[in-house]
C-alpha positions in Angstrom: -20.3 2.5 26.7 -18.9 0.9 23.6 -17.0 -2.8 24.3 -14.4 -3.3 22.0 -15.1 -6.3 20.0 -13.1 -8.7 17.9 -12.2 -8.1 14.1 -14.7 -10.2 12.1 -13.2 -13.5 11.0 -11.3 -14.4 8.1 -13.8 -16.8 6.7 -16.6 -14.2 7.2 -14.5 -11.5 6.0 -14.0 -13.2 2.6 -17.6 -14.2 2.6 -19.0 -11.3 3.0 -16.2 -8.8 1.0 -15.1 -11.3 -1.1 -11.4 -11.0 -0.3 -9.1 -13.7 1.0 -7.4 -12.5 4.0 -4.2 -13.3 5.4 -4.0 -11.6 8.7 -6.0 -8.8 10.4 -4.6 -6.6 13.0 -5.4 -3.4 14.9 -4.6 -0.6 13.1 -4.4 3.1 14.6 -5.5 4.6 17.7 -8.8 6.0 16.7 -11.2 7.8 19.5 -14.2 6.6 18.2 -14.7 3.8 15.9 -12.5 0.3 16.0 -10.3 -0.3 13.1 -8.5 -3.4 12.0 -5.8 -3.9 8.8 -6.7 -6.6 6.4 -3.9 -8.1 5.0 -5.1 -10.8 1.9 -3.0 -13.5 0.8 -1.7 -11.5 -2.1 0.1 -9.0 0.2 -3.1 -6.1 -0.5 -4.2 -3.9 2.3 -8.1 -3.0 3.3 -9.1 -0.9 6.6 -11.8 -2.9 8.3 -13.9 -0.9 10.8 -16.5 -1.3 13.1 -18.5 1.9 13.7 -19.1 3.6 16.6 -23.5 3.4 17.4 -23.0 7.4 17.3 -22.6 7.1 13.1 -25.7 5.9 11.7 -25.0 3.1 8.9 -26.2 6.1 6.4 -22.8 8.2 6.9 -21.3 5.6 4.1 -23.6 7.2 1.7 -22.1 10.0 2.3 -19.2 9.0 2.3 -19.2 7.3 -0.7 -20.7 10.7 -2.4 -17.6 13.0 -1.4 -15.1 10.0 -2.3 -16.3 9.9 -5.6 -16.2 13.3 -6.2 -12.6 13.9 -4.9 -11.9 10.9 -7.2 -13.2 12.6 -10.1 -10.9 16.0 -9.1 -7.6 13.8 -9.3 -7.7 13.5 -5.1 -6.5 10.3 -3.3 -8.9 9.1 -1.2 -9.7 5.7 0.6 -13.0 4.0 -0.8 -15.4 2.0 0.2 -15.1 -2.0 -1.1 -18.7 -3.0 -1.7 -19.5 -6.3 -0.4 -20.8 -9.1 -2.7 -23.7 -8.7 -2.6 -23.2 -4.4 -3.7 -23.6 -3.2 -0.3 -21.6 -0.1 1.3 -21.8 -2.0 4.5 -23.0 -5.0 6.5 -25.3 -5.0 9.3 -24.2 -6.9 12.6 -26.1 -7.8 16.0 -22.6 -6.3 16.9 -22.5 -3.0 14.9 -21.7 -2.0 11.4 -18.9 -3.0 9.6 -17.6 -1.6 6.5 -14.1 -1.7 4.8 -12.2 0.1 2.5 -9.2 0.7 0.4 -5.6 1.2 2.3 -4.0 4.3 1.2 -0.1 3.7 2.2 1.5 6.7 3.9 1.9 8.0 7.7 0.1 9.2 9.9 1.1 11.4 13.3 -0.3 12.4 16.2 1.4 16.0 16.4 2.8 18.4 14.1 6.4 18.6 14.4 7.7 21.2 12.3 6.5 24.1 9.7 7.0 21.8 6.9 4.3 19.5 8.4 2.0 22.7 9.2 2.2 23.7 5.1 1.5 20.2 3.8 -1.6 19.8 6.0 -2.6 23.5 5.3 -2.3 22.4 1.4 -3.8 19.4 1.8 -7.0 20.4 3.4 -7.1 23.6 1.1 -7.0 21.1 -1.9 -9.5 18.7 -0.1 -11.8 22.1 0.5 -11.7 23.4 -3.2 -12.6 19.9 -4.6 -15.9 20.0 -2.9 -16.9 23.7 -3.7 -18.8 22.0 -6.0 -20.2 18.6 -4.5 -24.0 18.9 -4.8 -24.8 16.3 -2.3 -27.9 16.7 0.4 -25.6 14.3 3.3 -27.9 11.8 4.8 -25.6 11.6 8.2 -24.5 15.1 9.0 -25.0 15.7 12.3 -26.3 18.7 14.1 -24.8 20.4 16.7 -21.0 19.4 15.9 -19.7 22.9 17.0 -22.3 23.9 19.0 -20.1 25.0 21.8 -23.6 25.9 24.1 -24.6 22.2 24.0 -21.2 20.9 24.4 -21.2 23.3 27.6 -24.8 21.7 28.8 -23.1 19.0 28.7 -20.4 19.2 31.0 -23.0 20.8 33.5 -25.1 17.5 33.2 -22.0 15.5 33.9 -21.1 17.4 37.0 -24.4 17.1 37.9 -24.8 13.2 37.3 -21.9 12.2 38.5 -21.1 13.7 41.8 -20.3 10.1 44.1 -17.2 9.4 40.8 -14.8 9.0 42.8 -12.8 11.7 40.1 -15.1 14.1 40.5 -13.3 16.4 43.4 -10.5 16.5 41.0 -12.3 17.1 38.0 -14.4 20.5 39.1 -12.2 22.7 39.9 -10.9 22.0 35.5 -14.6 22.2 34.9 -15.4 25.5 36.4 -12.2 26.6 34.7 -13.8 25.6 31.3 -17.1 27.1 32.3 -15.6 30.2 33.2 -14.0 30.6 29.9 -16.6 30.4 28.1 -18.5 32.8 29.6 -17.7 36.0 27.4 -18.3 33.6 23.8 -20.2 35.7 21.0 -21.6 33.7 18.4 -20.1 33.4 15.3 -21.9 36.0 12.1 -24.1 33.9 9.9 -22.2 32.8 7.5 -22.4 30.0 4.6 -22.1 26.2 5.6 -19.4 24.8 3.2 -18.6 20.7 2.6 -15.9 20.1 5.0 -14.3 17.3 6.8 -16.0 18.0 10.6 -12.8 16.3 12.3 -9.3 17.6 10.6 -7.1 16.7 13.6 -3.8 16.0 12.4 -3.7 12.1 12.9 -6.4 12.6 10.2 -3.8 13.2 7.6 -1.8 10.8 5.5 1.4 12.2 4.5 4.0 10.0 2.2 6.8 8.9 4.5 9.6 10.6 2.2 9.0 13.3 0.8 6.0 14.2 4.0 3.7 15.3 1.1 0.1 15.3 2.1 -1.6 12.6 0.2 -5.2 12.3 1.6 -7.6 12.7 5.0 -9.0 9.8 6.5 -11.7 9.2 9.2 -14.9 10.5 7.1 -17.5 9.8 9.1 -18.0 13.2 10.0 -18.9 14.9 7.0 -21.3 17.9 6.8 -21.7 21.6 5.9 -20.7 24.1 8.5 -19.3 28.0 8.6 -15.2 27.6 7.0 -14.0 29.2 10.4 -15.0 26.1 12.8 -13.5 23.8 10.4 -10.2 25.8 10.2 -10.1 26.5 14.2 -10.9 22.7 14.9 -7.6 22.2 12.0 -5.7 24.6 13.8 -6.4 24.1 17.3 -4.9 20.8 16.5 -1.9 21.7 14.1 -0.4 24.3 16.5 -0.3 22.2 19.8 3.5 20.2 19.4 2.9 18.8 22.6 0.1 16.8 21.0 -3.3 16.1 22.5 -2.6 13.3 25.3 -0.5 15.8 28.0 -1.6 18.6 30.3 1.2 21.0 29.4 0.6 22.2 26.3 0.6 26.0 23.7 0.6 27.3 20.6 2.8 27.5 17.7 2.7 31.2 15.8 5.3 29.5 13.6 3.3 26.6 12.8 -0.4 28.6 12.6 1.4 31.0 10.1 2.7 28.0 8.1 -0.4 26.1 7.9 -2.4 29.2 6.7 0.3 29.9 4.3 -0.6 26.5 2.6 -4.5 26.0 3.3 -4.1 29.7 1.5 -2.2 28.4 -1.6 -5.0 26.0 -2.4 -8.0 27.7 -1.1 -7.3 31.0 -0.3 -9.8 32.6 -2.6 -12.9 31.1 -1.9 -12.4 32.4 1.5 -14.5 35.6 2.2 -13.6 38.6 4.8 -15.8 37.4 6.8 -15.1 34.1 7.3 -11.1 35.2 7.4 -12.5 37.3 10.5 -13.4 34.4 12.7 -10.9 31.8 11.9 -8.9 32.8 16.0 -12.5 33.5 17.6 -13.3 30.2 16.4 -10.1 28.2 16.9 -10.3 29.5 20.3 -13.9 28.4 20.8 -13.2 25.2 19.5 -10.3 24.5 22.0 -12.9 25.3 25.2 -15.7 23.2 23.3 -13.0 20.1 23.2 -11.9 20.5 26.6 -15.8 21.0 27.5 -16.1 17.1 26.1 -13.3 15.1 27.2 -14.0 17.0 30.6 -17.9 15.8 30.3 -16.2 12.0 29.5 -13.8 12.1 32.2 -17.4 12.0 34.5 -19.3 9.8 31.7 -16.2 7.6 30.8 -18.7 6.6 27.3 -17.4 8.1 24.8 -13.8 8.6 23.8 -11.2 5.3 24.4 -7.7 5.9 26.0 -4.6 4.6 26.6 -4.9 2.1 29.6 -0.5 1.9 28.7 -0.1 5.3 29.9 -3.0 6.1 32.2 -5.0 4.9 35.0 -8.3 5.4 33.8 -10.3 6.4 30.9 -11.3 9.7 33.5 -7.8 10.1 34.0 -6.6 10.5 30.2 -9.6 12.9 29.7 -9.2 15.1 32.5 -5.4 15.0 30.7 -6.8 16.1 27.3 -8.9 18.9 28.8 -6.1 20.1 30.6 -4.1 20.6 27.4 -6.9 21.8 25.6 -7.1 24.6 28.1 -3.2 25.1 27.9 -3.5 25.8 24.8 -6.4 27.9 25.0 -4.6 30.2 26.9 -1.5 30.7 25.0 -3.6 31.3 22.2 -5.8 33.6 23.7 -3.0 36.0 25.1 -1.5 36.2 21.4 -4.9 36.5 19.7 -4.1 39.9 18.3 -1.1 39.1 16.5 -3.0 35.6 15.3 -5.4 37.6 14.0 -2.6 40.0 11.6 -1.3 36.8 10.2 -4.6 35.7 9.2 -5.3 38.6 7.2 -1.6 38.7 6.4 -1.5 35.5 4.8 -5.2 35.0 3.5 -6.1 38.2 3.1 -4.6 38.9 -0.4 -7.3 37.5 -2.3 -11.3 37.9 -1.7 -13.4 35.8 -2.7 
């Protein structure tokens, strides 16, 4: 299990990166990696981070590959700040630490209205269509993010490892629920891996606190090429939940899956193909049981994700939350997957690739 550690200090901070800070602070409420705001004595803003052992050191290649590129097709983007010795990172006995630029803007944890769906949709269409042409070969990408089987092998492990938790009575009968949805899955067709971002959850998105324009996506360490739908079904699944991700009563917005198409379309409609249009439910509904699959698995393995200890109990007991949403959702979406499906072709559908 990860420990959280302290922010590296402000005379090795300005050793190392060359800036003089301030302060440093927490900043966000990442699952995965730990993320402090620099603050330097003439009032500029870096993101410090500490990654998570899951990233090798190597996904700052890659990210420093797509950043350049969106950089080059008039994209915001944070960067990485090189250290001074020309590094992308440093190597700790603690972990790796990086930091990089500080885009202003907000971020939220749920979508709130349509206007919020569209921006993201435009955001992550523009995001898409600027790296249609990124010839990149990504030294990071990991295998098996949407590999729902695996994700599924995993929960069975976790039930079967972790029998004397004293959550696991509670857990199972959620488990078997999970299992049992994903029992009539068909694979998705073959179709082409594209450069996307591999996590487009909405806290992912920077918007400007005004106008809410989307300005850039954030949390890159999950880069890769994979099939268009299981990045738009991982976007959606997220973008169509108001109740957000931490509660066990959750659905699914037609409004707010119409909207967000209606935008990702705008930017990126047309390098969508029928085929890929085809799958975008099957997979957002795929994607839903593969997430409740993992924070189901963690509420067992308590290793992976962080929680709230402000509003829960336990680490098991926030994930055994987010699966229960994840399902919730799951099944509102599910019983309106027709109609989902006439909206995709509705709004996307007017221009083939």
């Amino acid at each position: 299990m990860t420990q959280d550690v302290a922010p590296l200090a402000i005379a090795e901070i300005r050793r190392l990166f060359g800036v003089a800070p301030r302060s440093v602070s927490p900043l966000g409420a990442g699952l995965i990696n730990q993320t402090f705001l620099v603050t330097t004595i003439e009032d500029q803003r870096y993101v410090l981070q500490r990654l998570h052992e899951i990233f090798p050191a190597a996904v700052n290649e890659d990210m420093e590959a797509v950043t350049s590129h969106l950089v080059e097709r008039g994209l915001a983007t944070p960067r990485l700040v090189r250290t001074v010795s020309g590094d992308l990172w440093v190597d700790r006995p603690d972990g790796v630490w990086r930091m990089m630029t500080y885009v202003p803007g907000v971020a939220v944890e749920r979508v709130e209205s349509e206007a919020r769906a569209l921006e993201a949709g435009r955001l992550l269409g523009r995001f898409h269509a600027a790296l249609t042409d990124l010839d990149h070969q990504f030294a990071a990408a990991r295998a098996g993010i949407h590999d729902t089987a695996r994700h599924l092998s995993g929960l069975r492990s976790a039930l079967d490892r972790h029998r004397d938790h004293p959550e696991y009575q509670g857990v199972l009968p959620l488990a078997r629920s999970i299992l049992d949805a994903a029992v009539n899955f068909a694979p998705l067709p073959d179709l082409p891996g594209r450069v996307v971002h591999g996590d487009p959850k909405i806290s992912n998105f920077i918007f400007d606190s005004e106008s809410g324009t989307g300005i850039c996506i954030v949390d890159l360490d999950t880069l890769n090429r994979m099939p268009l739908p299981l990045e738009l079904g991982d976007a959606l699944r997220s973008w169509c939940n108001p109740a957000g991700e931490d509660v066990s009563q959750t659905g699914f917005s037609i409004s707010f899956f119409r909207a967000a198409l209606a935008g990702y379309g705008a930017e990126a409609g047309r390098m969508m193909t029928p085929a890929e249009r085809a799958c975008v439910v099957e997979a957002t509904l795929a994607i839903m049981v593969e997430l409740a699959a993992r924070f189901c698995a963690d509420a067992l393995n308590e290793s992976y994700f962080s929680w709230d200890a402000t509003r829960f109990a336990s680490r098991s007991e926030h994930n055994r939350v987010r699966a229960e949403g994840q399902m919730a959702a799951w099944r509102a979406c599910r019983a309106r997957a027709a109609e989902l499906g006439g909206i995709v072709e509705e709004v996307l559908g007017g221009s083939d690739a």
